[in-house]
VEXDREN-2710 file (C-alpha; in Angstrom, 1 decimal):
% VEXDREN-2710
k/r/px/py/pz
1/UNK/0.0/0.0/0.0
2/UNK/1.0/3.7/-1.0
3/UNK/-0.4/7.0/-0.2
4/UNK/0.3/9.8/-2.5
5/UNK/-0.4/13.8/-2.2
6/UNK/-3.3/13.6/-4.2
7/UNK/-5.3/10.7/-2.3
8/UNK/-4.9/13.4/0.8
9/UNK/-6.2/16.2/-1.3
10/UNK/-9.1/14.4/-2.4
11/UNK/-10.1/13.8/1.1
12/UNK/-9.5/16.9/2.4
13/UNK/-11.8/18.5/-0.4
14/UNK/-14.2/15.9/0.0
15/UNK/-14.7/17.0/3.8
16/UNK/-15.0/20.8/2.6
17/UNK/-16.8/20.4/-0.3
18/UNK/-19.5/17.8/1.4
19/UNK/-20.2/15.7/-1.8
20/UNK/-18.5/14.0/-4.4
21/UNK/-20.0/16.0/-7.2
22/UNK/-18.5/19.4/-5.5
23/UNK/-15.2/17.6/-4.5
24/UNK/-14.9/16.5/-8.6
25/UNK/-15.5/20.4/-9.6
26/UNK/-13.6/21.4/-7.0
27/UNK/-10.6/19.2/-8.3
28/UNK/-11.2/19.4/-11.9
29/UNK/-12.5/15.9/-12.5
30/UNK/-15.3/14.0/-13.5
31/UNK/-18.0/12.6/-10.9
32/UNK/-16.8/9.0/-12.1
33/UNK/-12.9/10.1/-11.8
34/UNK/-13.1/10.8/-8.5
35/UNK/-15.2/7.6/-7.5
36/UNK/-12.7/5.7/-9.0
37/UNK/-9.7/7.2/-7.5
38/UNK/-11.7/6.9/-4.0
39/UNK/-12.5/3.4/-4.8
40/UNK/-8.5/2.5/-5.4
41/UNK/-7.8/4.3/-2.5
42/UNK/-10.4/2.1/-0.4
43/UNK/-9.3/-1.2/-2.3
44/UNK/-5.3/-0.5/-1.3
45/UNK/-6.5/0.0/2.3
46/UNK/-8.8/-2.4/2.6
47/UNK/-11.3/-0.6/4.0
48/UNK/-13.7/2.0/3.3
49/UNK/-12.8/5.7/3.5
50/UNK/-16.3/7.4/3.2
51/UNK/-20.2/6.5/3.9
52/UNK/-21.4/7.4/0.8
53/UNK/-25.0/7.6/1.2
54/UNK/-24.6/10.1/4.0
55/UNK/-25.2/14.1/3.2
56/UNK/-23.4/15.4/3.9
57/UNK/-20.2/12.8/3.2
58/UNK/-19.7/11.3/6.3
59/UNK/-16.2/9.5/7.4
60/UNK/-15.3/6.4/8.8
61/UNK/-12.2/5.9/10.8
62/UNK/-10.0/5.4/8.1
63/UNK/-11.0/8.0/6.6
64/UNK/-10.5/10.0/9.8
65/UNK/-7.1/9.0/10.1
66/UNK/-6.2/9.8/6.9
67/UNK/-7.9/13.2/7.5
68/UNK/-5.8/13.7/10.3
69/UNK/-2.5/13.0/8.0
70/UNK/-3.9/15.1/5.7
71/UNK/-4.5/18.2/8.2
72/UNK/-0.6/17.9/9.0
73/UNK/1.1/17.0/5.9
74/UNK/-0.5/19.6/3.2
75/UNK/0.0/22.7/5.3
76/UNK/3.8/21.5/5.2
77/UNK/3.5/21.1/1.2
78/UNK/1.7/24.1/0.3
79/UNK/4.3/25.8/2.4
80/UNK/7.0/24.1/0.7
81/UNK/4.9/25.6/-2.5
82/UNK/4.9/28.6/-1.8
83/UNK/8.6/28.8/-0.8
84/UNK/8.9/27.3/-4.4
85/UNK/7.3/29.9/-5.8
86/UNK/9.5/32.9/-4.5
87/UNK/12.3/31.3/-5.8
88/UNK/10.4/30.9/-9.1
89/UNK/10.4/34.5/-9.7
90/UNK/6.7/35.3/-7.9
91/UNK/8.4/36.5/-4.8
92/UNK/7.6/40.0/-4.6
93/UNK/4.7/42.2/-5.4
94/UNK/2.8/44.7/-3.8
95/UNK/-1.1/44.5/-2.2
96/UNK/-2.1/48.2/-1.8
97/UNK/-5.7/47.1/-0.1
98/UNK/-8.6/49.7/-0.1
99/UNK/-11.7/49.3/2.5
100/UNK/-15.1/51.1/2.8
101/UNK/-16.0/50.0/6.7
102/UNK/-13.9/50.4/9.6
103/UNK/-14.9/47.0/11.3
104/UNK/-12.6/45.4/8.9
105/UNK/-9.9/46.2/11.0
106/UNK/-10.8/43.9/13.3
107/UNK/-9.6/40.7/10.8
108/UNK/-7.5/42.4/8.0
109/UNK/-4.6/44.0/10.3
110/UNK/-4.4/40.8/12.4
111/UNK/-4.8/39.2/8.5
112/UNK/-1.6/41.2/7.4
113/UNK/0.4/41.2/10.2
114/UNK/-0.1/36.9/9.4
115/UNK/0.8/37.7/6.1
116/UNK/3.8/39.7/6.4
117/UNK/5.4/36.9/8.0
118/UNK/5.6/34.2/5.6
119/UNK/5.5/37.0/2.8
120/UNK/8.1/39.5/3.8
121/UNK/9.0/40.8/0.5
122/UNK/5.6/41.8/-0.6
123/UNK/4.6/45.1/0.0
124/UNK/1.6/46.2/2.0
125/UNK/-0.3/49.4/2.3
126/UNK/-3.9/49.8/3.1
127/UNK/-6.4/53.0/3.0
128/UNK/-10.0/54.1/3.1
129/UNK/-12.4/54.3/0.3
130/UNK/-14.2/57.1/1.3
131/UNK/-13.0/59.8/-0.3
132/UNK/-11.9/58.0/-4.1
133/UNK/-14.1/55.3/-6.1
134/UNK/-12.0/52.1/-5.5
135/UNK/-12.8/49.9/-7.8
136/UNK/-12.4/52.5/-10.6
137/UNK/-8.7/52.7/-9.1
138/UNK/-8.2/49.1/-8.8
139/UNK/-8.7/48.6/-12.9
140/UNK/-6.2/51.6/-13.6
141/UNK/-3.9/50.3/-11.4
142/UNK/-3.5/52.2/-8.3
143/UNK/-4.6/49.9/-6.1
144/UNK/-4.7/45.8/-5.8
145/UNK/-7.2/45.0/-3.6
146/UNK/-10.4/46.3/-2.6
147/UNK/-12.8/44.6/0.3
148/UNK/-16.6/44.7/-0.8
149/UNK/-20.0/43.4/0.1
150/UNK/-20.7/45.5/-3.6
151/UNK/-20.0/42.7/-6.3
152/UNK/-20.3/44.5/-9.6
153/UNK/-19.6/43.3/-13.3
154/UNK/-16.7/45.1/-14.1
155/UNK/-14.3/43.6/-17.3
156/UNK/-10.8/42.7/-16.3
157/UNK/-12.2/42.8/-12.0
158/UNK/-13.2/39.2/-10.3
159/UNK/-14.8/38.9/-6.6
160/UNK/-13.5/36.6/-4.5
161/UNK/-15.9/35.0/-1.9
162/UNK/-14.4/35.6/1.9
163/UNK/-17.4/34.9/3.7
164/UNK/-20.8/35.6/4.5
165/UNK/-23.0/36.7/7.4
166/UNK/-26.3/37.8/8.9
167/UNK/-26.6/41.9/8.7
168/UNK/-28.5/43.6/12.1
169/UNK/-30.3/46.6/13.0
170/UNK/-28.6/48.0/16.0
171/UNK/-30.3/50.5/18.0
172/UNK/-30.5/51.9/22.0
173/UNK/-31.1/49.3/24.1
174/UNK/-34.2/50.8/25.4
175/UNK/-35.3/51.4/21.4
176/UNK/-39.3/50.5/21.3
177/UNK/-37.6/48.4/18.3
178/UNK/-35.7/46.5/20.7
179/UNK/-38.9/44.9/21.5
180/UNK/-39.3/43.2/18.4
181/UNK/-38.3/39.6/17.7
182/UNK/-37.2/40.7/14.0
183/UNK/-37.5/44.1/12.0
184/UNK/-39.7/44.5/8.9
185/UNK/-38.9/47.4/6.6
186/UNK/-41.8/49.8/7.6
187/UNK/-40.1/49.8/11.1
188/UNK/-37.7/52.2/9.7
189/UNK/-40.0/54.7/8.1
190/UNK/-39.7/56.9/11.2
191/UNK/-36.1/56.1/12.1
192/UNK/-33.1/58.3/11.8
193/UNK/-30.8/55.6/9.3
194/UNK/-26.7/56.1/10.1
195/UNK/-24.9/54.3/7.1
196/UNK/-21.1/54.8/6.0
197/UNK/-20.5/57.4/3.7
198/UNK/-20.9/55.2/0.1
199/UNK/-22.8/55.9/-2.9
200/UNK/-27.0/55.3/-1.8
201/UNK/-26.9/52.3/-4.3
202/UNK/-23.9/50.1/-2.7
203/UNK/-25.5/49.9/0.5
204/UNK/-27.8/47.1/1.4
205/UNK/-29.9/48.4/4.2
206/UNK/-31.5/50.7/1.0
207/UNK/-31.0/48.0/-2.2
208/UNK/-32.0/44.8/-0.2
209/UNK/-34.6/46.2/2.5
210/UNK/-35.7/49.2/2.2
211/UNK/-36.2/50.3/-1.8
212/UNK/-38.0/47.2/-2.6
213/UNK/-40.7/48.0/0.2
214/UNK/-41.0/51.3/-1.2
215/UNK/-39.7/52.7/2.4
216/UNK/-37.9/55.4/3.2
217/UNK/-36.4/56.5/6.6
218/UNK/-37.1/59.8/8.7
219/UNK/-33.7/60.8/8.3
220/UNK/-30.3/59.9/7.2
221/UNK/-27.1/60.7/8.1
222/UNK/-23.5/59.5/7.7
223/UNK/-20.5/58.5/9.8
224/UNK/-16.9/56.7/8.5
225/UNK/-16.1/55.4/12.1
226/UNK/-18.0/52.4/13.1
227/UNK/-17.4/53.3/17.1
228/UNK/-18.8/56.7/16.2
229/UNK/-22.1/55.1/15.0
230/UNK/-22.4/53.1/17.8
231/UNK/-22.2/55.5/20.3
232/UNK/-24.7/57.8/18.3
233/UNK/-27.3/54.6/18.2
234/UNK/-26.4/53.8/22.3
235/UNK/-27.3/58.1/22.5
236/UNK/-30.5/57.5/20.7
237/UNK/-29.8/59.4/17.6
238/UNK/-30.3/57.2/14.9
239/UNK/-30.6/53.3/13.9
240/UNK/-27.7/51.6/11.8
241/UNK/-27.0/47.9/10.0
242/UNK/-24.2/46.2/10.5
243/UNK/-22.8/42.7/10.0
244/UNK/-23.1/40.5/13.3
245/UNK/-19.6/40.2/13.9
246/UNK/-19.2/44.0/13.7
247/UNK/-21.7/44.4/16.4
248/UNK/-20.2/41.0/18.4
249/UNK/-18.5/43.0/20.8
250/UNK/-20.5/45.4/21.6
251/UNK/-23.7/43.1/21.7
252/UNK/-21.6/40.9/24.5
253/UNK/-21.0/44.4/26.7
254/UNK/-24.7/45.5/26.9
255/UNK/-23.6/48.9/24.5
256/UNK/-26.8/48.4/22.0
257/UNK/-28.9/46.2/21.1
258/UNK/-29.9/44.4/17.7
259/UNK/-32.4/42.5/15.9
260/UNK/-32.6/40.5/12.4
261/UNK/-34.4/41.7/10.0
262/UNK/-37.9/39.6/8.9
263/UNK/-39.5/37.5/7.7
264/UNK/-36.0/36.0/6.2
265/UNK/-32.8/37.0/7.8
266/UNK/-30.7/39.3/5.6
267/UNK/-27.4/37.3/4.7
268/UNK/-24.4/39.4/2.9
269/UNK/-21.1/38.5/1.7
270/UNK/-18.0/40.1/1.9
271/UNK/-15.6/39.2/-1.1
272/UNK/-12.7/40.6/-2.0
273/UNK/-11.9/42.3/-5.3
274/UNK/-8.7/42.4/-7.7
275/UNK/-7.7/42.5/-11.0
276/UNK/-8.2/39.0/-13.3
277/UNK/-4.9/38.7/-14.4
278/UNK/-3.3/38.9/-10.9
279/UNK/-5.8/36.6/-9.0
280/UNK/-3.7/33.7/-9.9
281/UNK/-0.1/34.9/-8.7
282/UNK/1.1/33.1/-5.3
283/UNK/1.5/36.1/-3.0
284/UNK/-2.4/36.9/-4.0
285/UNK/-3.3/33.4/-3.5
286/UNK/-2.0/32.7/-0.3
287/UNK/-3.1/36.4/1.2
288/UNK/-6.5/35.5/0.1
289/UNK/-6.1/32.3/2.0
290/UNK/-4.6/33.9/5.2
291/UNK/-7.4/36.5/5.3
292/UNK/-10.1/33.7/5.1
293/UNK/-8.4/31.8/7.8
294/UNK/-7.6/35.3/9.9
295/UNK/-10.8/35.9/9.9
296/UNK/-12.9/32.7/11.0
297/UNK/-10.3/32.6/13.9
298/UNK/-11.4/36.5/14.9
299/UNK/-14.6/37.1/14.1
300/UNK/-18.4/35.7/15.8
301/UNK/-20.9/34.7/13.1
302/UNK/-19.9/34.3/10.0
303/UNK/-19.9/31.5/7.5
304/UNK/-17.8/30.1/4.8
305/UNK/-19.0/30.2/1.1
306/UNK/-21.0/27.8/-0.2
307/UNK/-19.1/26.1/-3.3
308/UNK/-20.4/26.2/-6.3
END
């Protein structure tokens, strides 16, 4: 019996992909390629790897233990890749990153300062996008990376999924709104709305909830700093949606409180965006990776992606 790199793939993709048909897009095979590999892995072993009739995949304990290779063998290969890489010339680069809400400070510079280890000769910067139109500046050039929950068709621009989550409606804790298992968009017709300073159509408390109800609030008004709007929703000045995890910690000290919105919870996605012909270069790759992983280790409520 032999185990190569690609039985431990398989299984590993198997586990996050939850099905065989995912796994075999995932890997870039057929449905009956990848049965067949599983099924050669199963007959070397003598035993089987998967319960295949389970959804999703479920493992038995071979498969386990061959998981639990997995989990410490491939980090040490694709470190070994991307080592690789440098020396094949994709070393350096730069990732001038450009964000429009201030909670994403709470994963990205915990994300870079990751990154910056195992990367050292890329070059980092990182900015607002309040006062320019980023991704305008990310297809001329000026910037590399842009952090969105705004994916737009743009040629020579793709969105990368980071992950997804439930957006709130925080408000005073002693809001009459507080009193509500979940909010419906009429709720808001005779609130004060605080949003980030973006363009009326980017924002999803307007395209998602409130413009297809043919509501509109009392008031708006607009803030950059996340802590700022907090404080002017704990001072009863205003309502604002945000993501759950940018409300996490303030939820858990008793600053504001927050309800989903009904009758269906409103679920968002944060990608990130950068130019086509760069998404494929290793130090893009594997910062894309670290900022997934960053994050699920920081942040309360969020979800990965489904695959497609």
């Amino acid at each position: 019996m032999y185990l190569e790199l690609k039985h431990l793939r398989t299984l590993s993709t198997l586990r996050r992909c939850g099905s065989l048909v995912a796994a075999a897009e995932r890997l870039h095979l057929t449905q009956s390629a990848l049965s067949h590999q599983l099924k050669a892995l199963e007959d070397q072993i003598g035993a089987s790897l998967v319960i295949r009739k389970s959804r999703p995949l479920t493992f038995t304990p071979a498969g386990k233990r061959l998981l639990a290779l997995a989990d410490l063998v491939l980090p040490q290969v694709q470190a070994a890749e991307r080592d690789l890489a440098r020396f094949g010339g994709g070393k350096a680069g730069r990732i001038f990153i450009v964000i429009e809400c201030h909670s994403c400070f709470d994963w990205l510079l915990p994300a870079m300062d990751v990154y910056r280890e195992a990367w050292p000769e890329v070059e980092m910067d990182l900015t607002l996008g309040f006062s320019f139109e980023p991704l305008p500046a990310l297809r001329r050039g000026d910037v590399d990376l842009v952090i969105s929950s705004d994916p737009r068709p743009l040629a020579g621009i793709v969105f990368q999924p980071l992950f997804s989550f439930e957006v709130l409606l925080a408000m005073a804790k002693d809001h009459p709104l507080a009193s509500k298992e979940g909010i419906e968009p009429g709720d808001l017709a005779d609130q004060v709305l605080i949003t980030y300073p973006v363009e009326r159509q980017r924002l999803d408390v307007f395209t998602r909830i409130l413009d297809p109800a043919g509501v509109q609030p009392a008031g708006h008004r607009t803030c950059e700093l996340t802590a700022m709007m907090l404080q002017l929703v704990a001072s009863r000045r205003g309502v604002c949606v945000l993501p759950n995890w940018a409300l996490a910690e303030a939820l858990a000290r008793g600053y504001v409180a927050a309800r989903p919105f009904a009758p269906e919870p409103v679920i968002a996605t944060l990608y990130a965006a950068v130019r086509e012909e760069e998404r494929a270069l290793a130090y893009m790759e594997e910062f894309m990776a670290t900022a997934r992983a960053v994050s699920f280790r920081h942040l309360k409520g969020i979800r990965p992606v489904p695959e497609r």
